[in-house]
CHARMM internal coordinates of N, CA and C (Angstrom, degrees):
IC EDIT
DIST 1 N 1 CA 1.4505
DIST 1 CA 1 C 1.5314
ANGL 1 N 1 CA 1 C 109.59
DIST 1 C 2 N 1.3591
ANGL 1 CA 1 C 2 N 123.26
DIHE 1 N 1 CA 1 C 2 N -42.80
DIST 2 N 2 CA 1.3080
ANGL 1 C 2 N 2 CA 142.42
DIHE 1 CA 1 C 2 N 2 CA -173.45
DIST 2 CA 2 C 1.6463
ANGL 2 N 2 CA 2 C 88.84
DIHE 1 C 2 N 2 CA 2 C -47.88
DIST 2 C 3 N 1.7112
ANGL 2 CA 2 C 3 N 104.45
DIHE 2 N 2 CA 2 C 3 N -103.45
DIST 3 N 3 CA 1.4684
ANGL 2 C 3 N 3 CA 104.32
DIHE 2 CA 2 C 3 N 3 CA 172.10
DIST 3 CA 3 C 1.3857
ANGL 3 N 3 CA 3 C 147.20
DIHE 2 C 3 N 3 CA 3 C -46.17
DIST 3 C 4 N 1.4628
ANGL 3 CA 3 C 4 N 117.42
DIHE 3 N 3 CA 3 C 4 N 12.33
DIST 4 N 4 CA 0.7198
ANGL 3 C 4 N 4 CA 136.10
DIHE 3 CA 3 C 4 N 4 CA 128.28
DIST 4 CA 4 C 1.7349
ANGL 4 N 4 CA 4 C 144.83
DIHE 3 C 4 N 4 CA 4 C -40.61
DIST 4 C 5 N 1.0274
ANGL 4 CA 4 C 5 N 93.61
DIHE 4 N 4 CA 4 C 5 N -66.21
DIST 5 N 5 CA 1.9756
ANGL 4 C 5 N 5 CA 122.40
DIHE 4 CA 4 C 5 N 5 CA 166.20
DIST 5 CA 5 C 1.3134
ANGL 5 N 5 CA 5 C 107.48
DIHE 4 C 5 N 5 CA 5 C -73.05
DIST 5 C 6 N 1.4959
ANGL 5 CA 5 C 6 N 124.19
DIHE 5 N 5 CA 5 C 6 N -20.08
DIST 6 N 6 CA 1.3218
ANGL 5 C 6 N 6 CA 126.38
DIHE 5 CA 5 C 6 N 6 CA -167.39
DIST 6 CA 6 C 1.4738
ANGL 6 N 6 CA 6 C 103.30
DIHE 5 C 6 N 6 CA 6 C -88.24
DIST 6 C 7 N 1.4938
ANGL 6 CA 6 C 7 N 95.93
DIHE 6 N 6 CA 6 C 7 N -39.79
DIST 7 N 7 CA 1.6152
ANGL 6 C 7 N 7 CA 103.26
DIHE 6 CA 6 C 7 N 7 CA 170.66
DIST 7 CA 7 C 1.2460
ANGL 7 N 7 CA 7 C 115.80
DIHE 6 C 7 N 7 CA 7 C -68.45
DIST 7 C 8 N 1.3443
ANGL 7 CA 7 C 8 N 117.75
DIHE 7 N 7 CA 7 C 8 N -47.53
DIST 8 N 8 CA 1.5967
ANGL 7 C 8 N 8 CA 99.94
DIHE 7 CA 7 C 8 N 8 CA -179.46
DIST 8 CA 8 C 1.1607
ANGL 8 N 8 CA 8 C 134.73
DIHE 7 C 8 N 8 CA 8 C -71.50
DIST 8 C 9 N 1.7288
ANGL 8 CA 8 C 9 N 111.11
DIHE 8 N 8 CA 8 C 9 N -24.83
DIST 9 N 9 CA 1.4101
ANGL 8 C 9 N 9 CA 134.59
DIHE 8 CA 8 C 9 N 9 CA 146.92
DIST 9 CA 9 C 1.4802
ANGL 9 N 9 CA 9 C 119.40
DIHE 8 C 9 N 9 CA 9 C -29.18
DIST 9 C 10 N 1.5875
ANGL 9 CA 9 C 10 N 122.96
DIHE 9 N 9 CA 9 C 10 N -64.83
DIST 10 N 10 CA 1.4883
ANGL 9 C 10 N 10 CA 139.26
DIHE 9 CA 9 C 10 N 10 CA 172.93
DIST 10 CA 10 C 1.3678
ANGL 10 N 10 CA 10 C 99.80
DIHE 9 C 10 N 10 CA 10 C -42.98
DIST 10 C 11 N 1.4034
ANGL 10 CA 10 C 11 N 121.91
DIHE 10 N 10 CA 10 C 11 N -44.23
DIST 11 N 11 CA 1.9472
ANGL 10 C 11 N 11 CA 127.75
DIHE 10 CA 10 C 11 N 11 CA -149.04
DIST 11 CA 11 C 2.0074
ANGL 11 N 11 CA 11 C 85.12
DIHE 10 C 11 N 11 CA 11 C -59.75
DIST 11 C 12 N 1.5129
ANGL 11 CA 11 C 12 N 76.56
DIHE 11 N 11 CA 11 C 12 N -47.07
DIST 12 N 12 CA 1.9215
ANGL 11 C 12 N 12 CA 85.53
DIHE 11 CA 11 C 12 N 12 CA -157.03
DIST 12 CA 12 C 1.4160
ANGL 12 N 12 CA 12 C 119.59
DIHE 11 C 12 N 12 CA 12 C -67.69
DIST 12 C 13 N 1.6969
ANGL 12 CA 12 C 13 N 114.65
DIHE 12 N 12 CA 12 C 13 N -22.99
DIST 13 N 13 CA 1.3304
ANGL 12 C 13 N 13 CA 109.23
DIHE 12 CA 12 C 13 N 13 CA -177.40
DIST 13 CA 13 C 1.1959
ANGL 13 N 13 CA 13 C 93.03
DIHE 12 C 13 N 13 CA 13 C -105.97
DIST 13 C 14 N 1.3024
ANGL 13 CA 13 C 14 N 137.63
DIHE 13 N 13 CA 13 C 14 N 44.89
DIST 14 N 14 CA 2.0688
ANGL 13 C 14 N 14 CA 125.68
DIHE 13 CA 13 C 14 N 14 CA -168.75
DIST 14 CA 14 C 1.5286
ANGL 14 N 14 CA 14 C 92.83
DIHE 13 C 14 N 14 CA 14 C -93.62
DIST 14 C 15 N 1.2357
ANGL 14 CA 14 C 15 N 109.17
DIHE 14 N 14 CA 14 C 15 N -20.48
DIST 15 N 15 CA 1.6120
ANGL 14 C 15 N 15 CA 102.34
DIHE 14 CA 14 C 15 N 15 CA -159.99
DIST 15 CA 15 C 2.0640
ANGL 15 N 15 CA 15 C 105.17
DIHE 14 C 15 N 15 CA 15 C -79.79
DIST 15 C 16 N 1.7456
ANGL 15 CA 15 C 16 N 102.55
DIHE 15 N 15 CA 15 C 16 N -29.10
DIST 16 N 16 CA 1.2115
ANGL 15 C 16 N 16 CA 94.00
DIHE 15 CA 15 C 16 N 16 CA 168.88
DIST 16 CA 16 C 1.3655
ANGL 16 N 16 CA 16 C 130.83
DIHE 15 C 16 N 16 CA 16 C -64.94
DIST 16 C 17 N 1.2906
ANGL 16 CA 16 C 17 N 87.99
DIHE 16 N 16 CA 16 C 17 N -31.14
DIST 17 N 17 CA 1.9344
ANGL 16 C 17 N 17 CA 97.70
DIHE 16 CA 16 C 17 N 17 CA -177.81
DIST 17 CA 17 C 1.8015
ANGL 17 N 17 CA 17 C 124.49
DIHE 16 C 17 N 17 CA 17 C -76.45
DIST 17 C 18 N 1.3586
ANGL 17 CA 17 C 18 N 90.94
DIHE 17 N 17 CA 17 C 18 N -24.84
DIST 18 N 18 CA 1.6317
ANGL 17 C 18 N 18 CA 99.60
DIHE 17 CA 17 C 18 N 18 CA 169.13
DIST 18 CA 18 C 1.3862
ANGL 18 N 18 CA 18 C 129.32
DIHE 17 C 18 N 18 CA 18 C -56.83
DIST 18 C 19 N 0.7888
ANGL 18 CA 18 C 19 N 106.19
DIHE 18 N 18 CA 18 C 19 N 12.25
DIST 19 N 19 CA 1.7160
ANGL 18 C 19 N 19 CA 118.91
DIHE 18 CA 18 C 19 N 19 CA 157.95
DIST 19 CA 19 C 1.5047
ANGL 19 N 19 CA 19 C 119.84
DIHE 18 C 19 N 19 CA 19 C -89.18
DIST 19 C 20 N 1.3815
ANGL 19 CA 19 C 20 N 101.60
DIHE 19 N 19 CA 19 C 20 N -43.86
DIST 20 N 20 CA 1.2146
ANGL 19 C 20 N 20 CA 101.64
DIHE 19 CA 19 C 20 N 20 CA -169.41
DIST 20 CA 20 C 1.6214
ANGL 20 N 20 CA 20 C 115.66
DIHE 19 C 20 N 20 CA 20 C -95.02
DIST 20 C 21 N 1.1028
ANGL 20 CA 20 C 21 N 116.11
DIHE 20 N 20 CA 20 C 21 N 11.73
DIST 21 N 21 CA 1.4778
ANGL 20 C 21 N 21 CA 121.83
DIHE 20 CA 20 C 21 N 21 CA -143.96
DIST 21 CA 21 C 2.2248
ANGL 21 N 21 CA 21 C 80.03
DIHE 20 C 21 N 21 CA 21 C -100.98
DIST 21 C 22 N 1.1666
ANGL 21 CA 21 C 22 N 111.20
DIHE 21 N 21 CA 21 C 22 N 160.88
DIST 22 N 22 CA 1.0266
ANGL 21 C 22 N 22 CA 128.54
DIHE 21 CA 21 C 22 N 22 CA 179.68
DIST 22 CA 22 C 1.5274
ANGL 22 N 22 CA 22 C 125.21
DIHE 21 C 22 N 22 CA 22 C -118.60
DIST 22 C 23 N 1.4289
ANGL 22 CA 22 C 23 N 134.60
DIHE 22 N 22 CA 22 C 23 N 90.75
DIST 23 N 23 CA 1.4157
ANGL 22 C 23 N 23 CA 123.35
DIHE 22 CA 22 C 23 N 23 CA -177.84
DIST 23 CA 23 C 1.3294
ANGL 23 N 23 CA 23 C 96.23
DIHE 22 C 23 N 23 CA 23 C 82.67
DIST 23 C 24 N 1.3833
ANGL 23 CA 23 C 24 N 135.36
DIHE 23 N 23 CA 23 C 24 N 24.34
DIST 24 N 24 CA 1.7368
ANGL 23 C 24 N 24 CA 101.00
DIHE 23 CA 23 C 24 N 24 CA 165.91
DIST 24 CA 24 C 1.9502
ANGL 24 N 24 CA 24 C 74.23
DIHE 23 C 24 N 24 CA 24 C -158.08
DIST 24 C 25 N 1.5498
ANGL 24 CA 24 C 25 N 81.93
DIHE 24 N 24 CA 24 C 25 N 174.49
DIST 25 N 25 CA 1.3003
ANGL 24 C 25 N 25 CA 95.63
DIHE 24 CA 24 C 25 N 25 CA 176.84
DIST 25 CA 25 C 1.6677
ANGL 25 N 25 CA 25 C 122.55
DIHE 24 C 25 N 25 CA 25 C -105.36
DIST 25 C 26 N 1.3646
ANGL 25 CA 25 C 26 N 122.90
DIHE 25 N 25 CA 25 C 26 N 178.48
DIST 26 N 26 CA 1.0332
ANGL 25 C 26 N 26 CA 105.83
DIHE 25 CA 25 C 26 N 26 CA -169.94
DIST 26 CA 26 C 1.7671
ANGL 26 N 26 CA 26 C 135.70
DIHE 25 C 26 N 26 CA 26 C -88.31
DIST 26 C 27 N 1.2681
ANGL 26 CA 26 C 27 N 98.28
DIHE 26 N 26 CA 26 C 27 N -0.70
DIST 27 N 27 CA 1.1762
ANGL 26 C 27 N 27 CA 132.26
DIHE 26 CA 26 C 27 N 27 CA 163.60
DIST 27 CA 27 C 1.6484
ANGL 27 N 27 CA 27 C 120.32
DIHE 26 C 27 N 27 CA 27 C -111.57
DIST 27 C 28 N 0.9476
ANGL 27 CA 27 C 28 N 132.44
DIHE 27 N 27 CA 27 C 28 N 35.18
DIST 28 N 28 CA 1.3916
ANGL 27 C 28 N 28 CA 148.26
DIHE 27 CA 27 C 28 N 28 CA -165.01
DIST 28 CA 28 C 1.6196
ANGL 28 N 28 CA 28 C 102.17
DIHE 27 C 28 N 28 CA 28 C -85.71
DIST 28 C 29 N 1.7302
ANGL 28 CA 28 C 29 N 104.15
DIHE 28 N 28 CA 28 C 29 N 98.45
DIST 29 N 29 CA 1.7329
ANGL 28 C 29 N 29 CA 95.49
DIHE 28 CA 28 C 29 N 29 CA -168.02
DIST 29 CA 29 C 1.6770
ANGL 29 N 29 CA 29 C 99.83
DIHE 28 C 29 N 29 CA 29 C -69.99
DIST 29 C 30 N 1.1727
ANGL 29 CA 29 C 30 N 132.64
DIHE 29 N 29 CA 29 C 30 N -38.65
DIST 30 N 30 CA 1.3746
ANGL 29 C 30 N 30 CA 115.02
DIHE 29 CA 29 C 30 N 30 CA 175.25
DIST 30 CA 30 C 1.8696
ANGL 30 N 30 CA 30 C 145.85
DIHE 29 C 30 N 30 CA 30 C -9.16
DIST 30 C 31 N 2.1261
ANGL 30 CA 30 C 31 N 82.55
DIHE 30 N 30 CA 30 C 31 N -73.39
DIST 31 N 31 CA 1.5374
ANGL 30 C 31 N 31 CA 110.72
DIHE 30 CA 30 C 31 N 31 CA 161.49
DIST 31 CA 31 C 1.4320
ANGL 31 N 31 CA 31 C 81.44
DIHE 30 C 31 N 31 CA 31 C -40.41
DIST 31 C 32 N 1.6842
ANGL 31 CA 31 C 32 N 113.68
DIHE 31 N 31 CA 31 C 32 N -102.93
DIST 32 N 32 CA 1.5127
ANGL 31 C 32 N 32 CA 135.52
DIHE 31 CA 31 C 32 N 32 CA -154.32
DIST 32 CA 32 C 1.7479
ANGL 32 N 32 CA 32 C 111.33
DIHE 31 C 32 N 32 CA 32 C -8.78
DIST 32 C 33 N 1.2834
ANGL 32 CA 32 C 33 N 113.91
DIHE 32 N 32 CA 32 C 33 N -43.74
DIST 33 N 33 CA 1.6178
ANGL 32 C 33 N 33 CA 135.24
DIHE 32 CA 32 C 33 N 33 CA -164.24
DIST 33 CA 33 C 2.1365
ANGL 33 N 33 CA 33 C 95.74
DIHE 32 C 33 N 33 CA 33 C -86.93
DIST 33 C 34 N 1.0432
ANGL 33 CA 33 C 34 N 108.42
DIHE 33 N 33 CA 33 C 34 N -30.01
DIST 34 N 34 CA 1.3489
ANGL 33 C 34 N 34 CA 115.84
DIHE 33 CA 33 C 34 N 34 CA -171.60
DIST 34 CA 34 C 1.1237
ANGL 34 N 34 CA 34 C 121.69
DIHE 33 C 34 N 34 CA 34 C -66.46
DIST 34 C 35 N 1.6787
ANGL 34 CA 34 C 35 N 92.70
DIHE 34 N 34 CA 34 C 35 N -71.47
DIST 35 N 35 CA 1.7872
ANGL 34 C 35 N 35 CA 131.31
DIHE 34 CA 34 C 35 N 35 CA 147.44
DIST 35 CA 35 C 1.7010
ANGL 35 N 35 CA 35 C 105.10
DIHE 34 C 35 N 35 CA 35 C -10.39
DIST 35 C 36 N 1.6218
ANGL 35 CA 35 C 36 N 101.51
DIHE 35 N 35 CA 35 C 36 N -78.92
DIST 36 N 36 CA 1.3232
ANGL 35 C 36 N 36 CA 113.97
DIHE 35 CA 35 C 36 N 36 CA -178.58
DIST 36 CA 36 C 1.6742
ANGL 36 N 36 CA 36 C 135.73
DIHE 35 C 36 N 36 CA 36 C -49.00
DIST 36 C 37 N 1.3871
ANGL 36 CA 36 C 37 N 89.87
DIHE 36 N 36 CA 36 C 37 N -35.07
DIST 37 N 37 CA 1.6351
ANGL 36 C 37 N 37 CA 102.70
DIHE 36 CA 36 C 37 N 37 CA -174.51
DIST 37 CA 37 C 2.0078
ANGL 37 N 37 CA 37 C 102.56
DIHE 36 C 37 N 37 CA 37 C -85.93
DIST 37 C 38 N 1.1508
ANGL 37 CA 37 C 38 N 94.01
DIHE 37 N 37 CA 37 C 38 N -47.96
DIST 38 N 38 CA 1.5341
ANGL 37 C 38 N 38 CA 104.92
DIHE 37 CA 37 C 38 N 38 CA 179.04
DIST 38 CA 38 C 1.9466
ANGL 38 N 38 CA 38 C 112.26
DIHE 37 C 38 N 38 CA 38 C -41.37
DIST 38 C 39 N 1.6583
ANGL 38 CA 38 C 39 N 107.32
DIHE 38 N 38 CA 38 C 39 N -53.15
DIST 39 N 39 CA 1.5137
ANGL 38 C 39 N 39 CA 117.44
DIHE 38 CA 38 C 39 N 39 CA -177.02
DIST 39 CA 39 C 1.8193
ANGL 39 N 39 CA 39 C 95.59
DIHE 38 C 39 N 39 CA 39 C -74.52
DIST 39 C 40 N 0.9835
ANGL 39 CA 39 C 40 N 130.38
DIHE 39 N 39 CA 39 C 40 N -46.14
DIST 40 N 40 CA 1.2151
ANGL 39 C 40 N 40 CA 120.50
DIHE 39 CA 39 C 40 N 40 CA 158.27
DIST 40 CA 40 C 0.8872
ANGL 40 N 40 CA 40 C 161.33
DIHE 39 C 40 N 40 CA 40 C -31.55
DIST 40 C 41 N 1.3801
ANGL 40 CA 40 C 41 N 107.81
DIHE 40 N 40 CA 40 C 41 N -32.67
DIST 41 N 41 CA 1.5910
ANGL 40 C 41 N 41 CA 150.26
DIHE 40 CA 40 C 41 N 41 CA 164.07
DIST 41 CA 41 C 1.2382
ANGL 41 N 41 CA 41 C 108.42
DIHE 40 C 41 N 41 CA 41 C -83.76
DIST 41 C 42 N 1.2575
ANGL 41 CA 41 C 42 N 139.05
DIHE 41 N 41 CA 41 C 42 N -37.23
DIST 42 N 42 CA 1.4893
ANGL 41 C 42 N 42 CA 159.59
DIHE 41 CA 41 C 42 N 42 CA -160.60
DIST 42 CA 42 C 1.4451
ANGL 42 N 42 CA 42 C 88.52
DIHE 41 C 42 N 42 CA 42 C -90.72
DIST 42 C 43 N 1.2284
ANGL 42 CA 42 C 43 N 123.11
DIHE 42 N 42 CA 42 C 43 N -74.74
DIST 43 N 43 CA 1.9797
ANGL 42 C 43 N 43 CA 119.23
DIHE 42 CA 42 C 43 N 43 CA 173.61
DIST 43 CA 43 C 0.9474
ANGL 43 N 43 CA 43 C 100.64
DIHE 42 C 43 N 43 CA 43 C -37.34
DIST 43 C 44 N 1.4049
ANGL 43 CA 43 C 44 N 122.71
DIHE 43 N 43 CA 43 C 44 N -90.93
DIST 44 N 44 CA 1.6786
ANGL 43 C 44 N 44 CA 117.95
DIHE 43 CA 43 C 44 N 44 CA -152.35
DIST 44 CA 44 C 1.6144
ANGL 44 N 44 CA 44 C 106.45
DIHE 43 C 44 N 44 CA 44 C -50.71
DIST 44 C 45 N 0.9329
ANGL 44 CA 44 C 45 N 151.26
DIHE 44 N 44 CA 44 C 45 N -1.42
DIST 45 N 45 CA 1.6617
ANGL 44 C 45 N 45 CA 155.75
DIHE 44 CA 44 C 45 N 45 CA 169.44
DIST 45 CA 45 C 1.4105
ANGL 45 N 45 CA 45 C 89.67
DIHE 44 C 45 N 45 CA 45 C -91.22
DIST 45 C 46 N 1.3251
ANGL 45 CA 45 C 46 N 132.54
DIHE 45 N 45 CA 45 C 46 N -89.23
DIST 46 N 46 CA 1.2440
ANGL 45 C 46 N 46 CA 137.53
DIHE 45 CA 45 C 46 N 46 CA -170.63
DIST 46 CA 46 C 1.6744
ANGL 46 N 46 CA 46 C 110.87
DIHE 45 C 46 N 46 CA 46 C -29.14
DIST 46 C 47 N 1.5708
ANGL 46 CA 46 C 47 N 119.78
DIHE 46 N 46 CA 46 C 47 N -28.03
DIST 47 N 47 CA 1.4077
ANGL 46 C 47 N 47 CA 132.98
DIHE 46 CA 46 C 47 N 47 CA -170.07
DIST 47 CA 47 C 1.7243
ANGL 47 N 47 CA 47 C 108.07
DIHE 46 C 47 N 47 CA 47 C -95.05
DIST 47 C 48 N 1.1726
ANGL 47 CA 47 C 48 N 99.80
DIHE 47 N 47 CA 47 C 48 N -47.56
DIST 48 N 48 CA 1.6604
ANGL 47 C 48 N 48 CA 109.51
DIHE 47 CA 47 C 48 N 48 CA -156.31
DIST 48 CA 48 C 1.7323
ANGL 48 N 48 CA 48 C 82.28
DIHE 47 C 48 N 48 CA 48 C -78.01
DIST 48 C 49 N 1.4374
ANGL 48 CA 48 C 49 N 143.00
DIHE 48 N 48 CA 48 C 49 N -61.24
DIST 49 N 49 CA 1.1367
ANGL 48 C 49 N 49 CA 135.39
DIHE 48 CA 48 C 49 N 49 CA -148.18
DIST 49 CA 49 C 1.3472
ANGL 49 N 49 CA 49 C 105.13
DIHE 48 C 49 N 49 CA 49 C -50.81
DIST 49 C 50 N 1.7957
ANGL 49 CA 49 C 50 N 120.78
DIHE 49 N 49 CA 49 C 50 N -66.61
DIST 50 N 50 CA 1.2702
ANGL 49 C 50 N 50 CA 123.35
DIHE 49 CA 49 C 50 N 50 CA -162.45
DIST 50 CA 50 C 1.7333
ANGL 50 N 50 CA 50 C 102.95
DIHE 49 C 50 N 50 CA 50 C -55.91
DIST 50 C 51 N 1.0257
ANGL 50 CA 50 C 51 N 122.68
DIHE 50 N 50 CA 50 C 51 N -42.69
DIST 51 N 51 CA 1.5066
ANGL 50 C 51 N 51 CA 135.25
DIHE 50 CA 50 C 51 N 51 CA -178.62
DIST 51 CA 51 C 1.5051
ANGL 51 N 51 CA 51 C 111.43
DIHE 50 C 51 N 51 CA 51 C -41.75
DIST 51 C 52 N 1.5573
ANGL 51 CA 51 C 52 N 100.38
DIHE 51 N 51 CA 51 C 52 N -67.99
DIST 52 N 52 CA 1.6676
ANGL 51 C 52 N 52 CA 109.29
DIHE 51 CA 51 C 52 N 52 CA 179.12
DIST 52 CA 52 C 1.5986
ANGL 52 N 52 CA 52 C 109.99
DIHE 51 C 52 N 52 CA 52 C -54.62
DIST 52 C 53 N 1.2030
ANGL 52 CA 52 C 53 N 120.64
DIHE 52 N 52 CA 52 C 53 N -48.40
DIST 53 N 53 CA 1.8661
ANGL 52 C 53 N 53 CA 113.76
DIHE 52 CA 52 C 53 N 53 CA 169.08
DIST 53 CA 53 C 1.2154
ANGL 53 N 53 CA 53 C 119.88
DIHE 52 C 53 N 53 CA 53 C -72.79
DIST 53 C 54 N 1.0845
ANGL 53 CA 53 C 54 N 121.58
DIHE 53 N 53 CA 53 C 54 N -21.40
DIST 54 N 54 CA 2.3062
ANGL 53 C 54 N 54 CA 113.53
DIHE 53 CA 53 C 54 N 54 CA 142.94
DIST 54 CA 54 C 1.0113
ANGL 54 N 54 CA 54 C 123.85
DIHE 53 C 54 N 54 CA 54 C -100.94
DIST 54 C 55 N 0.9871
ANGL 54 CA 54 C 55 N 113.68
DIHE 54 N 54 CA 54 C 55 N 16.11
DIST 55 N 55 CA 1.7431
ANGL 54 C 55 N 55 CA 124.61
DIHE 54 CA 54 C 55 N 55 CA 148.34
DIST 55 CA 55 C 1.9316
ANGL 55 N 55 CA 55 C 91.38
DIHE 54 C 55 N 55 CA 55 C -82.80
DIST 55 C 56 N 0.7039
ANGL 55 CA 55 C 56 N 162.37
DIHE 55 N 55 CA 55 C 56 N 34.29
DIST 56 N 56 CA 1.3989
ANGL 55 C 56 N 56 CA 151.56
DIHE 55 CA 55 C 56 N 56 CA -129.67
DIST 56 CA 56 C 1.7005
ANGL 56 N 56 CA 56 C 107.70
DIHE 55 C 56 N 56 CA 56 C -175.02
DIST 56 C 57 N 1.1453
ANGL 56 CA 56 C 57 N 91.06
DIHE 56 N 56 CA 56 C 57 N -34.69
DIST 57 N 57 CA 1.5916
ANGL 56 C 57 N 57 CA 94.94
DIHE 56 CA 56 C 57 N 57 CA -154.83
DIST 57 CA 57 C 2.0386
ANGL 57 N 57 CA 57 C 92.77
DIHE 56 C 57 N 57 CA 57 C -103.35
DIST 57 C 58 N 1.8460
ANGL 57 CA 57 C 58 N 96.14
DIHE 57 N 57 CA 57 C 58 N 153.54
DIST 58 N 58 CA 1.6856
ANGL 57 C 58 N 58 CA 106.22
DIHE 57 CA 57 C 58 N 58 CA -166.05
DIST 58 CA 58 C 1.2579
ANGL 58 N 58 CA 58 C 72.56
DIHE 57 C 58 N 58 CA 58 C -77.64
DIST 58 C 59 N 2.1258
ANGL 58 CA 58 C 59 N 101.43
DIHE 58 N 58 CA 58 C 59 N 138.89
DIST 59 N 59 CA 1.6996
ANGL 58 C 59 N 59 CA 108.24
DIHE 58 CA 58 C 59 N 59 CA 157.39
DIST 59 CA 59 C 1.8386
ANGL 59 N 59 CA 59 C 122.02
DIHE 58 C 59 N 59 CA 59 C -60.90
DIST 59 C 60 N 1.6740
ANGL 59 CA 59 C 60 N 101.41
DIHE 59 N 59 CA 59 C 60 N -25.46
DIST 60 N 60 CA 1.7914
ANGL 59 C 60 N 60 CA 100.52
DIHE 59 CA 59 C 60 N 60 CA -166.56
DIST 60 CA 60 C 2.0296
ANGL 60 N 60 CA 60 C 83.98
DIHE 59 C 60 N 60 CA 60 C -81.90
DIST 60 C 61 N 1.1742
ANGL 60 CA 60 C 61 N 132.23
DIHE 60 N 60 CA 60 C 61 N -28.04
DIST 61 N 61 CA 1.4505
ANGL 60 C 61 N 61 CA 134.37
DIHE 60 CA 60 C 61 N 61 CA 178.39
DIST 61 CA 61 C 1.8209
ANGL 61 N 61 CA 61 C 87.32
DIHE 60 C 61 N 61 CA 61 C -42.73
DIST 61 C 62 N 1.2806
ANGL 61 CA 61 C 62 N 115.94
DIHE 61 N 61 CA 61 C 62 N -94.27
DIST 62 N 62 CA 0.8354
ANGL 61 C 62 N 62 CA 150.56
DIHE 61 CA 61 C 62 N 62 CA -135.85
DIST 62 CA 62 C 1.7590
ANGL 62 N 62 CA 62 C 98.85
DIHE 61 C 62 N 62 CA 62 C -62.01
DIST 62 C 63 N 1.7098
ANGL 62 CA 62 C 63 N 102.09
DIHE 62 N 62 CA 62 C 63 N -32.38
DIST 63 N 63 CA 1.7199
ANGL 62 C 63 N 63 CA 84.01
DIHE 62 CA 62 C 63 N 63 CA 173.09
DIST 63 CA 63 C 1.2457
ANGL 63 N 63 CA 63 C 120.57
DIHE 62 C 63 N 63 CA 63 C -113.77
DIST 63 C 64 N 1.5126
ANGL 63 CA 63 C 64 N 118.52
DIHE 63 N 63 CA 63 C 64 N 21.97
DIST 64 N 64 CA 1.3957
ANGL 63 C 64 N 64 CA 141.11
DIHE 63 CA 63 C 64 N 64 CA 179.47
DIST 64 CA 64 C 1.6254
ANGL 64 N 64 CA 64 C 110.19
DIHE 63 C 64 N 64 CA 64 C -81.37
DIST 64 C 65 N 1.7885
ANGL 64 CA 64 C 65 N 103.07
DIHE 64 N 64 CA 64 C 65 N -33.78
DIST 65 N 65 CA 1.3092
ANGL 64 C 65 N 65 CA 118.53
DIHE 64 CA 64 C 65 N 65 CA -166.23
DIST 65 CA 65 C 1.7702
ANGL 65 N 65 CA 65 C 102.97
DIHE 64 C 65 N 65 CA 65 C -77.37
DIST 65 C 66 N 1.5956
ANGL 65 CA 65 C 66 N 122.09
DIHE 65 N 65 CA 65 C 66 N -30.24
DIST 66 N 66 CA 1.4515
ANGL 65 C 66 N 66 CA 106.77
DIHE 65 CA 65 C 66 N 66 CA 175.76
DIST 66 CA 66 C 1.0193
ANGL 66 N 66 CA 66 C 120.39
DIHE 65 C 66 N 66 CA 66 C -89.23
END
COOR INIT
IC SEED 1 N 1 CA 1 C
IC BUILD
């Protein structure tokens, strides 16, 4: 949902940034597709890691300890 809105967000402000942008344009679906997959990739890592090491841990461990 995030990158999602982020994308449509980007569509709308591309025109400010096109000045500054270097070698691409300001609508350049590439970046846009890059952008997207890259923060995407970055979640699901950011998600799956903490998960898989409490996926890990004994549940009676874990509620013995509070």
């Amino acid at each position: 949902l995030g990158v999602g809105v982020g994308l449509v967000m980007s569509l709308g402000l591309a025109h400010l940034l096109g000045s500054m942008l270097y070698g691409v344009t300001a609508y350049d679906p590439w970046t846009f597709t890059a952008v997207a997959a890259l923060l995407g990739g970055v979640t699901l890592l950011a998600t799956w890691l903490p998960a898989r090491r409490a996926s890990r841990v004994d549940p009676i461990v874990s509620l013995r300890s509070e």
